[in-house]
Residue frames relative to the residue before (quaternion, step in Angstrom):
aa qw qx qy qz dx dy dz
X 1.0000 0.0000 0.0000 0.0000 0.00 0.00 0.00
X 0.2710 -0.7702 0.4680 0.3380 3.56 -0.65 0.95
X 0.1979 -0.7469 0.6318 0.0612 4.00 -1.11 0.48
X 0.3313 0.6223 -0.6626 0.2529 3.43 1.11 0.77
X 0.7185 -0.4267 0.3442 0.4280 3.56 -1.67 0.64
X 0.8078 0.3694 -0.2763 0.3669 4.12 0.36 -0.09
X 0.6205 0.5314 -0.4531 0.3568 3.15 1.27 0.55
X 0.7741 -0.2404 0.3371 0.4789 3.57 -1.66 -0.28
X 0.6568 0.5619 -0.1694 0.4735 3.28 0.52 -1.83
X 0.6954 0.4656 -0.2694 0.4764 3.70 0.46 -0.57
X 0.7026 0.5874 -0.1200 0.3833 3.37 1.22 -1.08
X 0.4744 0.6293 -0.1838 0.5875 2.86 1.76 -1.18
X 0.5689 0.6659 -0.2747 0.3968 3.69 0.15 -1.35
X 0.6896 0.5177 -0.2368 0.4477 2.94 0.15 -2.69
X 0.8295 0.4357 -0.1276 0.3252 3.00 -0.08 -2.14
X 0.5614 0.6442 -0.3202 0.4090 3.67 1.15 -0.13
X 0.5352 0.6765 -0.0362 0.5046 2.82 1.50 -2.03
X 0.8343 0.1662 -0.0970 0.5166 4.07 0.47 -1.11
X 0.5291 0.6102 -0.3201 0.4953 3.58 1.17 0.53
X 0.5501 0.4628 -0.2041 0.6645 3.23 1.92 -1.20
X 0.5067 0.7045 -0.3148 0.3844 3.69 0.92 -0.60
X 0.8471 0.1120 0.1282 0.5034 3.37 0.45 -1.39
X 0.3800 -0.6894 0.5658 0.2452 3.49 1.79 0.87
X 0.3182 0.5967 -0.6376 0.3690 3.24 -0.13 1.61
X 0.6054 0.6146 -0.4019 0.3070 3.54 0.72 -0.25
X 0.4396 0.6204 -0.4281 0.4884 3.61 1.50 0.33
X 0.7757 0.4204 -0.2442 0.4024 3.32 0.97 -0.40
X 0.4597 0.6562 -0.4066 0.4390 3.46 1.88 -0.54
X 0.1338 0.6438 -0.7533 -0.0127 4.24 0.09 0.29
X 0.6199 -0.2701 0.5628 0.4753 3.48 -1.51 -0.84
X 0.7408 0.4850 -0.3184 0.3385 3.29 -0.09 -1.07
X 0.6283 0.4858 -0.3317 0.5092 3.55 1.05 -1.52
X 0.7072 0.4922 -0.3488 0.3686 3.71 0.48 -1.79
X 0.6500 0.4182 -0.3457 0.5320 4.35 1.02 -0.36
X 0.6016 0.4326 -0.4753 0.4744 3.61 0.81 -0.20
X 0.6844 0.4501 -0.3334 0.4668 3.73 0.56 -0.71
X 0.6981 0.4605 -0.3025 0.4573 3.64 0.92 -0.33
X 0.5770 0.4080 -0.3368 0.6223 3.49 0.84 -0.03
X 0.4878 0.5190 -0.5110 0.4813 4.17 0.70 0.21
X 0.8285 0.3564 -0.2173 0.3734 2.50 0.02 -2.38
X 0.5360 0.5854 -0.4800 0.3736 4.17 0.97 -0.09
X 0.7255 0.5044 -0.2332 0.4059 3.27 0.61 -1.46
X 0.3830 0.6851 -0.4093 0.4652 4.19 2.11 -0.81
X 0.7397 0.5085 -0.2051 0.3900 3.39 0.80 -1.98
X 0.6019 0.5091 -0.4054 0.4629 3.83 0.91 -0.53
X 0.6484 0.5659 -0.4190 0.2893 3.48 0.31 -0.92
X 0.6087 0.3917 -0.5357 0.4348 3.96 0.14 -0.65
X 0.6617 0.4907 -0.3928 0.4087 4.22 0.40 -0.87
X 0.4937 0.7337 -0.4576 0.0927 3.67 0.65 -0.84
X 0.8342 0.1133 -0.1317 0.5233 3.80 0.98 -0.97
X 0.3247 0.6813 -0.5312 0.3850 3.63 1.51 0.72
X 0.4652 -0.6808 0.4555 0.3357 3.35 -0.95 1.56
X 0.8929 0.1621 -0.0982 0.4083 3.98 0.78 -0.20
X 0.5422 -0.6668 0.4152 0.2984 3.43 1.24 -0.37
X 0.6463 0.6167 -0.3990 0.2067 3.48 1.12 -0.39
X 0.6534 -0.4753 0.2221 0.5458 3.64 -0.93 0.08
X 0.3789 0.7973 -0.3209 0.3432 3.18 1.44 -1.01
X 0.7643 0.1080 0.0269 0.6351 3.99 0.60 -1.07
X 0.5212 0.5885 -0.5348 0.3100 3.18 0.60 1.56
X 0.2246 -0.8186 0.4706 0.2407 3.81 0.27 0.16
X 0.5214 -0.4627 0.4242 0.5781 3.78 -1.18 0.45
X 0.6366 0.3723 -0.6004 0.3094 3.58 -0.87 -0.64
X 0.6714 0.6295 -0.2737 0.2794 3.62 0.44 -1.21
X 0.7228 0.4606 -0.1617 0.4892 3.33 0.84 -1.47
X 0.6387 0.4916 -0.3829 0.4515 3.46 1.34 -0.88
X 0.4457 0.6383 -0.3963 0.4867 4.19 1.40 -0.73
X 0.6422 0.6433 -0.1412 0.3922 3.08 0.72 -1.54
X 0.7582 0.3419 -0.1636 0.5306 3.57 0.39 -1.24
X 0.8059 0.4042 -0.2138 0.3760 3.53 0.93 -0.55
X 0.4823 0.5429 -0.4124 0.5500 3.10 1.91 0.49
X 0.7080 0.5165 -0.2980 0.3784 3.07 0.79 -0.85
X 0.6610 0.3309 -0.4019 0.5404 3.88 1.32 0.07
X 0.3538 0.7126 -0.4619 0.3920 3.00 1.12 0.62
X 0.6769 0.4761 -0.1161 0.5493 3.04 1.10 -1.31
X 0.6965 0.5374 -0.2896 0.3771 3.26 0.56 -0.78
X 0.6879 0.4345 -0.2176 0.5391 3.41 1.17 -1.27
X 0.5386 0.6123 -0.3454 0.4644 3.97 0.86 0.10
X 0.7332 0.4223 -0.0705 0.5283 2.89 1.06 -1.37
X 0.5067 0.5859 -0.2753 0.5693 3.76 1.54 -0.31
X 0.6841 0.2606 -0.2303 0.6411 3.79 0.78 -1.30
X 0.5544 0.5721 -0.4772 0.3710 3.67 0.31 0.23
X 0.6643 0.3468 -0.2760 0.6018 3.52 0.91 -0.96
X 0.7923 0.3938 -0.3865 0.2603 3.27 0.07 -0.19
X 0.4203 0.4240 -0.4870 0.6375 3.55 1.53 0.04
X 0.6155 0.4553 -0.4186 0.4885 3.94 -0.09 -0.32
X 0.0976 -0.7043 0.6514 0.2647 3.46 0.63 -0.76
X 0.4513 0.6201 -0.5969 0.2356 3.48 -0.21 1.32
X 0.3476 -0.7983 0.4390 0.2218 3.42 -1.00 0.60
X 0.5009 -0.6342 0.4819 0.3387 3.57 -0.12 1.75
X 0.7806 0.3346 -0.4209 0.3187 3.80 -0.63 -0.97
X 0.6594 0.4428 -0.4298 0.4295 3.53 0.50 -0.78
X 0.7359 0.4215 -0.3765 0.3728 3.65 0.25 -1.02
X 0.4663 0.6033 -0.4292 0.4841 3.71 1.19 -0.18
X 0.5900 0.5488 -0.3271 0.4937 3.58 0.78 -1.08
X 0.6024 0.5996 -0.3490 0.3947 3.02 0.23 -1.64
X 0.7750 0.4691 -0.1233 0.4051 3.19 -0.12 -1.74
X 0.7414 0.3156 -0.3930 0.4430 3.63 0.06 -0.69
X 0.6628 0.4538 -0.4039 0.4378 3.51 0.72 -0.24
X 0.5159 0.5032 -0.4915 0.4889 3.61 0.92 -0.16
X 0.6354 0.5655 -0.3416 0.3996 3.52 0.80 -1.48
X 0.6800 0.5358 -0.2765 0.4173 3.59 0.92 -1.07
X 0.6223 0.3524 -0.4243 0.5554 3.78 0.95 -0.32
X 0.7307 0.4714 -0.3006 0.3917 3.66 0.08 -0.49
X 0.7088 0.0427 -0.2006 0.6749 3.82 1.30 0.05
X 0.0753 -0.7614 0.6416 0.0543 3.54 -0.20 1.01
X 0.5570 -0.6067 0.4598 0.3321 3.91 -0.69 1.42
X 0.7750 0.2157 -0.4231 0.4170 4.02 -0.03 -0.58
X 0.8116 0.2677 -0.3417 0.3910 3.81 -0.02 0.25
X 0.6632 0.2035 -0.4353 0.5738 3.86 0.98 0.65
X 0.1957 0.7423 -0.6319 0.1070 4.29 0.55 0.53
X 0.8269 0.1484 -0.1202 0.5290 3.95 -0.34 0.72
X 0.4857 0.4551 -0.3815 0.6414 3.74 0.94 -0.23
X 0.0279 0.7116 -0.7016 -0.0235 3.37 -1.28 1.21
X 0.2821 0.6956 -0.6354 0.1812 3.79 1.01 0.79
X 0.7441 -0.3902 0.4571 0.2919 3.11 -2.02 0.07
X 0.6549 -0.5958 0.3071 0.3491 3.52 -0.62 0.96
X 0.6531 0.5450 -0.2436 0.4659 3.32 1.14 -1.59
X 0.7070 0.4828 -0.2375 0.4589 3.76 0.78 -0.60
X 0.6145 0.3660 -0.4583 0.5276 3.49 1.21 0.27
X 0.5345 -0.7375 0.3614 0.1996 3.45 -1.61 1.36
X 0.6035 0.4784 -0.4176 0.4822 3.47 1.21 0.22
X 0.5345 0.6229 -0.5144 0.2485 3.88 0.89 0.25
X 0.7636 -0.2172 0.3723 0.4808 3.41 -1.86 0.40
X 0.8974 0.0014 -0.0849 0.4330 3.58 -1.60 1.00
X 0.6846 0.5807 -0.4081 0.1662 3.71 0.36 0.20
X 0.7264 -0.5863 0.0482 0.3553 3.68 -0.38 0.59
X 0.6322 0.5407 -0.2936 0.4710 3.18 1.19 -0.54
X 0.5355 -0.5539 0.5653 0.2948 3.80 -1.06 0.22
X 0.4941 0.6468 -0.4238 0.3974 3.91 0.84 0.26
X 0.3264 0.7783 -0.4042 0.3526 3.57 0.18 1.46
X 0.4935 0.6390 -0.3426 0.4804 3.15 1.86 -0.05
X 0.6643 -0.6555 0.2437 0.2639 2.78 -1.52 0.74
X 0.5839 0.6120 -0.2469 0.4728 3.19 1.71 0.03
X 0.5268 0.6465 -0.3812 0.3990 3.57 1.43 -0.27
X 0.0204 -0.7522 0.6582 0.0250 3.20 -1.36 1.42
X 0.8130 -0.4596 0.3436 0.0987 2.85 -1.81 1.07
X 0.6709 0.5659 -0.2599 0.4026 2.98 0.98 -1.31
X 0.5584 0.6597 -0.3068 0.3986 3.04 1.32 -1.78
X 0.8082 0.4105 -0.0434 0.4200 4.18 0.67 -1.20
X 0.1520 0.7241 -0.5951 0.3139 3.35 1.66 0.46
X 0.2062 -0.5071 0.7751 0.3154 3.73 -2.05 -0.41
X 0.5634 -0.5059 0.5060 0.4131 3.14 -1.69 0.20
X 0.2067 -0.7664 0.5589 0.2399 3.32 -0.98 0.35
């Protein structure tokens, strides 16, 4: 496992290391460590909330620094989370993007950012549109 000073594994440690510190790890259940991760997520929405888009463009320093420090917020939750779970974040990322990768293959959802289930060529859906030629576009609704 690598433990140079930028990895997960290193983080983990840190975050192990200052939890064990302050006999906080009675409080790390699952349950508590997903209630605190869904805050510290919902912390990270708030600078975007009345920004007509969200880009960096209409972020100021004060903002971006809020910003950056919500977002290891999130991260470190979500770090002591896998590790009481004893899961390992990269693999299940893997895991995932390749699931993600059968369920939105790139030549027949490219610009379409529906939900998988809502395109007509997915796994269980009513139409006969599953070939390898079926586009997406073709099955928009009007909106």
């Amino acid at each position: 496992m690598s433990t140079s000073a930028d990895s997960l594994e290193h983080l983990r440690q840190t975050l192990r290391q200052f939890t064990t510190d302050r006999d906080w790890s009675q409080f790390h259940t699952p349950k508590n460590l997903a209630s605190a991760l869904c805050v510290e997520a919902a912390e990270l929405l708030e600078p975007f909330q009345w920004l007509p888009s969200g880009h960096l463009t209409e972020l100021d320093q004060k903002t971006r620094l809020a910003v950056r420090h919500e977002m290891a917020d999130v991260l470190c939750y979500l770090v002591l989370l896998a590790d009481t779970l004893e899961i390992d974040l990269i693999t299940a990322s893997n895991e995932k993007i390749a699931l993600n990768a059968e369920k939105y293959p790139a030549d027949k959802v490219r610009g379409d950012a529906r939900k998988y289930t809502e395109y007509k060529y997915a796994e269980g859906s009513d139409t006969d549109c599953k070939a390898a030629d079926c586009n997406v576009a073709d099955h928009k609704t009007a909106e």
